[in-house]
Backbone bond lengths (Angstrom), bond angles and torsions (degrees), N, CA, C in turn:
res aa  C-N    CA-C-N  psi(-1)  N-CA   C-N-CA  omega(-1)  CA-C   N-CA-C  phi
1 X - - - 1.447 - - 1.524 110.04 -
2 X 1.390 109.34 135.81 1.219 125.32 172.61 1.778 123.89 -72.63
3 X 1.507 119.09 120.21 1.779 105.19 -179.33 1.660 111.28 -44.53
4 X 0.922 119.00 162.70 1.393 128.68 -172.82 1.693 102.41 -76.83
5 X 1.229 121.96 -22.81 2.018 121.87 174.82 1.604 99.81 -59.35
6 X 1.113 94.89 -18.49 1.764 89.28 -163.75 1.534 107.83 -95.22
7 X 1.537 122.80 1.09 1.168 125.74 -179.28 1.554 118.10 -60.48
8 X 1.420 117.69 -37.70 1.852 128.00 -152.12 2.019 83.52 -78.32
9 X 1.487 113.31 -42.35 1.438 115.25 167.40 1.828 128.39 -56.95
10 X 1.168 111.24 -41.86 1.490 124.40 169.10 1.441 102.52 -69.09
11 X 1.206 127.62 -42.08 1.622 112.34 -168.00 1.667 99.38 -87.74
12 X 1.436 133.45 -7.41 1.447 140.66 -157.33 1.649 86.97 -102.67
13 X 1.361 137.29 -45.06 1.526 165.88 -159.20 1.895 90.58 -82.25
14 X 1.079 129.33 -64.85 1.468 128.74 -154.38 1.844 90.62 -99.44
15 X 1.185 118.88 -36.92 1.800 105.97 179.35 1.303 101.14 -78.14
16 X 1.171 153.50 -23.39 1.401 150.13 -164.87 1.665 100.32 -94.13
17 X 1.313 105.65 -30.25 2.013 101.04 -175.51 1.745 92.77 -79.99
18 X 1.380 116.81 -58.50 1.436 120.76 -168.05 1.785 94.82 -53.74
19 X 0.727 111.76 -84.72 1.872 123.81 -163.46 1.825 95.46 -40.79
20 X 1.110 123.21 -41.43 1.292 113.16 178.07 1.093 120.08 -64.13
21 X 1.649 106.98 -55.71 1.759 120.70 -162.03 1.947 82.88 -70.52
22 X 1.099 147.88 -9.39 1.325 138.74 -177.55 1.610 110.55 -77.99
23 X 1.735 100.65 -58.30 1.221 107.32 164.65 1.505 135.11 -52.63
24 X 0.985 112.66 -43.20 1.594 120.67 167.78 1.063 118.41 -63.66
25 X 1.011 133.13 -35.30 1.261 141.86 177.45 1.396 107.70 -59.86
26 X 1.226 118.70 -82.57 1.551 137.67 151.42 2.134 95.95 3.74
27 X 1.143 89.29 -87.42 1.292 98.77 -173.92 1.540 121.16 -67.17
28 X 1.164 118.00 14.43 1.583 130.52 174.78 0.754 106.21 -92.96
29 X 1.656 119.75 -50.25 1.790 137.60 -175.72 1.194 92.95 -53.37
30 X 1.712 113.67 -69.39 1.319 114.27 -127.62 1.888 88.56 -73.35
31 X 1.288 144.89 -15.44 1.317 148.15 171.45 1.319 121.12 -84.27
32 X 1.499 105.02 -29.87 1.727 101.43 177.03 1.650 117.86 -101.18
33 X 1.557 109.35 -30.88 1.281 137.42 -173.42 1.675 113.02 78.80
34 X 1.244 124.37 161.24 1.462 115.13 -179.85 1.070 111.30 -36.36
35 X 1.440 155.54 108.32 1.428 171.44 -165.34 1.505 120.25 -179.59
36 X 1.680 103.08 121.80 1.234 94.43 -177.84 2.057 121.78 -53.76
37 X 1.495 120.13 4.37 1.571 117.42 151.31 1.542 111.12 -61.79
38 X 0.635 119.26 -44.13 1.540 132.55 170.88 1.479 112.69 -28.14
39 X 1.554 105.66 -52.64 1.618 91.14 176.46 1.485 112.08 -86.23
40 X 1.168 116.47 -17.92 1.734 133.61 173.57 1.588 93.92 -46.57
41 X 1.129 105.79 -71.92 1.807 129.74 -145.74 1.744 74.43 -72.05
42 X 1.249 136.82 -62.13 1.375 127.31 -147.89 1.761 117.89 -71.21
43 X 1.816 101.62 -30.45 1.794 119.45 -177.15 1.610 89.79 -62.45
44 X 1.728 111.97 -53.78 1.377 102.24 -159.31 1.593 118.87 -67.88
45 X 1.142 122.41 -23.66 1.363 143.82 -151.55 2.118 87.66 -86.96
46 X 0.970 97.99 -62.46 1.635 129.36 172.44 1.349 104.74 -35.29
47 X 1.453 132.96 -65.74 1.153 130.50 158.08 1.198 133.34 -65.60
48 X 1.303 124.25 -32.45 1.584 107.45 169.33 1.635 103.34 -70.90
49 X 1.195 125.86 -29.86 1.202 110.34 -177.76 1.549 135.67 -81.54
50 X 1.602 94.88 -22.17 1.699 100.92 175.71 1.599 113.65 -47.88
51 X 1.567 121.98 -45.60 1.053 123.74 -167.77 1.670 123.00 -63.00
52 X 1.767 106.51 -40.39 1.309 137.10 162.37 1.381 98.54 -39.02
53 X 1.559 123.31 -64.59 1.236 125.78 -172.89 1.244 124.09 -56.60
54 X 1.402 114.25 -46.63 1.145 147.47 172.33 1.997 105.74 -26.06
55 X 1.622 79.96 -83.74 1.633 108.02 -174.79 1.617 100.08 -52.89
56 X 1.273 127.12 -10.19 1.761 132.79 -145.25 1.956 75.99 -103.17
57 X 1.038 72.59 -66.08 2.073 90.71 -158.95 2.203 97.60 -35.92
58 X 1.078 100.53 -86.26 1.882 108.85 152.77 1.333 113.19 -6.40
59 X 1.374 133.95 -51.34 1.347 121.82 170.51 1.218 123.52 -93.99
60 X 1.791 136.94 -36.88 0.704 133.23 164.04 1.725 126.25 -85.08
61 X 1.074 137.18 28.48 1.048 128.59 -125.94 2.049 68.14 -132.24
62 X 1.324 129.70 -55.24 1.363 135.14 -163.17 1.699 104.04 -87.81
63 X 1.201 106.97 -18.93 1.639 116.33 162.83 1.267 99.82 -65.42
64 X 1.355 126.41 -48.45 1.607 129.50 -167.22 1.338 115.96 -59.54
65 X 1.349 96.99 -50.78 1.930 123.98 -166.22 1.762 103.40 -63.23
66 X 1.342 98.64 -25.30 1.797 100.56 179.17 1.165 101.92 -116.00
67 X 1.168 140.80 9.83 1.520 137.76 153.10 1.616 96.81 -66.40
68 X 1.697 104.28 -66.53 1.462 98.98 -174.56 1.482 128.64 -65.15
69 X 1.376 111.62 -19.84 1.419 127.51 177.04 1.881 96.39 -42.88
70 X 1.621 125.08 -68.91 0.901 126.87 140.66 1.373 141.02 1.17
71 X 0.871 132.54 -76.67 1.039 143.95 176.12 1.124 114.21 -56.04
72 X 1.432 124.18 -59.67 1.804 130.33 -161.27 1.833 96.78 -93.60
73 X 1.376 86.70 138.64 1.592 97.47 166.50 1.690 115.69 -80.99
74 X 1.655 97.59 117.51 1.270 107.10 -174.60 1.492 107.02 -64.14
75 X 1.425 106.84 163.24 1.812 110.10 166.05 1.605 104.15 93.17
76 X 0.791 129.88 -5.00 1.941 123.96 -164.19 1.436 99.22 -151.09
């Protein structure tokens, strides 16, 4: 088990692989069509981008959290 400081990183680490490898995918199909290129075109696409995402999620991710902080009425 991981200390709990390291959580805002684990959830930035597992939403950036899922939401990416989703997106790429998406857009592998929709360019290659069901074809085994498809998983070719989608692994590679998938990895250069997880990291992109990755590094993306980390900066905007605490911009977000106080956008919504804002927004929602705390307490209820």
């Amino acid at each position: 088990m991981l200390p709990a400081r390291f959580a805002p990183v684990l959830f930035g680490f597992l939403l950036s692989g899922i939401m990416s490898g989703i997106v790429t995918l998406v857009a592998a199909v929709r360019n290659v069509g069901l074809a085994i290129q498809a998983v070719d075109a989608w692994l590679n696409a998938w990895l250069f981008g997880w990291p992109v995402a990755f590094c993306g999620i980390m900066v905007v991710a605490p911009v977000v959290r106080g956008f919504v902080n804002r927004l929602v009425k705390q307490g209820t």
